[in-house]
C-alpha positions as CSV (number, residue, x, y, z in Angstrom):
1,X,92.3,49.8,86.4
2,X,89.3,48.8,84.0
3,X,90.7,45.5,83.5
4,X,91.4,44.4,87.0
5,X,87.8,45.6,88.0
6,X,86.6,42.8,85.3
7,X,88.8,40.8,86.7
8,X,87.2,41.4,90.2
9,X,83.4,41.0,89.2
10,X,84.8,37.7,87.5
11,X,85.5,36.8,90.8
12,X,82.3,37.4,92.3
13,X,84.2,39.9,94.4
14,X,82.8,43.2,92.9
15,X,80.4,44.0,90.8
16,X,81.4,45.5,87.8
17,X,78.5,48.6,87.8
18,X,80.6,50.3,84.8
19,X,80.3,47.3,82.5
20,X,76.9,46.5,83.4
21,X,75.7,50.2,82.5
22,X,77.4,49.9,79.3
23,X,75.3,46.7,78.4
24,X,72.4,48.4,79.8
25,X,73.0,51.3,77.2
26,X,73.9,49.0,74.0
27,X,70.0,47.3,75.1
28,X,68.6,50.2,75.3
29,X,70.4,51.4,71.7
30,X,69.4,48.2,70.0
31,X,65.7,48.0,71.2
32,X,66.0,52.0,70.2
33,X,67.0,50.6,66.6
34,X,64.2,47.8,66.7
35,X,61.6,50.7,67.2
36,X,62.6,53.1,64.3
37,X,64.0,50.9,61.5
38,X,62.4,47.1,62.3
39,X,59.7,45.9,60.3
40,X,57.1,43.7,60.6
41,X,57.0,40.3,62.5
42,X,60.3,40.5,63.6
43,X,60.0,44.1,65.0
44,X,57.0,42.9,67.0
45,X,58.4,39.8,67.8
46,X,61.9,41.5,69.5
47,X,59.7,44.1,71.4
48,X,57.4,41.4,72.9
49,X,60.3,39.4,73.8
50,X,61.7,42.4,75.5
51,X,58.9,43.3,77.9
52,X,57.9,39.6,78.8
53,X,61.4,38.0,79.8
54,X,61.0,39.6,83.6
55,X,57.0,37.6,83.3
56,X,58.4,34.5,81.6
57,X,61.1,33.8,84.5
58,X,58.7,35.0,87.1
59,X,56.1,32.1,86.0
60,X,59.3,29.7,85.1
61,X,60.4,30.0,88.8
62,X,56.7,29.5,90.3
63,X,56.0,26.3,88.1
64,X,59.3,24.9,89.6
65,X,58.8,26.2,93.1
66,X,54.7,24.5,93.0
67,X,56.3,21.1,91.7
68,X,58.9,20.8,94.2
69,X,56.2,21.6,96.9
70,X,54.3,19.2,95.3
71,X,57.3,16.5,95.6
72,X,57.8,17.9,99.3
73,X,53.8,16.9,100.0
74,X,54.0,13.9,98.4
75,X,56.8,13.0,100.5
76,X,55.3,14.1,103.9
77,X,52.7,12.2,103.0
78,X,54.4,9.1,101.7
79,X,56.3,9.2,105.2
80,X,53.6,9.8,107.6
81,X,51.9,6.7,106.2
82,X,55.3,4.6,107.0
83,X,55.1,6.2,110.3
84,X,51.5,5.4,111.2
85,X,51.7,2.3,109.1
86,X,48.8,2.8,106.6
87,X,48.9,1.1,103.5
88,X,46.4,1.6,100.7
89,X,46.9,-2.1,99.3
């Protein structure tokens, strides 16, 4: 029964809520860890990255969403001179 419920979320058919707590739970072990036995840069460095991936992808996804509205403007704009025939030369 385990298997064929990986099976399923493979498939994009399920979702495999089991397997994802257990990843959940080894994070939260090994960020546990980090906090009592890590040292130094590296400590500081894991912890950071921790909190800030959810912030990093945020920003990541609304640089690419402003340049493709930016391409999408330019376009319009590109095309509405064709239209009305404007030319800058």
């Amino acid at each position: 029964p385990a298997e064929d419920q990986s099976v399923a979320a493979q498939d994009f058919a399920t979702i495999d809520w089991t397997g994802d707590h257990e990843l959940s739970q080894q994070r939260t072990e090994r960020l546990e860890t980090i906090r009592q036995k890590g040292r130094g840069s590296r400590k500081y460095f894991m912890l950071t990255w921790d909190v800030s991936q959810g912030w990093i992808a945020v920003a990541f996804i609304g640089v690419i969403t402003g340049c493709i509205a930016w391409c999408i403007d330019m376009t319009v704009k590109w095309v509405t001179d064709l239209k009305t025939g404007y030319c800058k030369r």
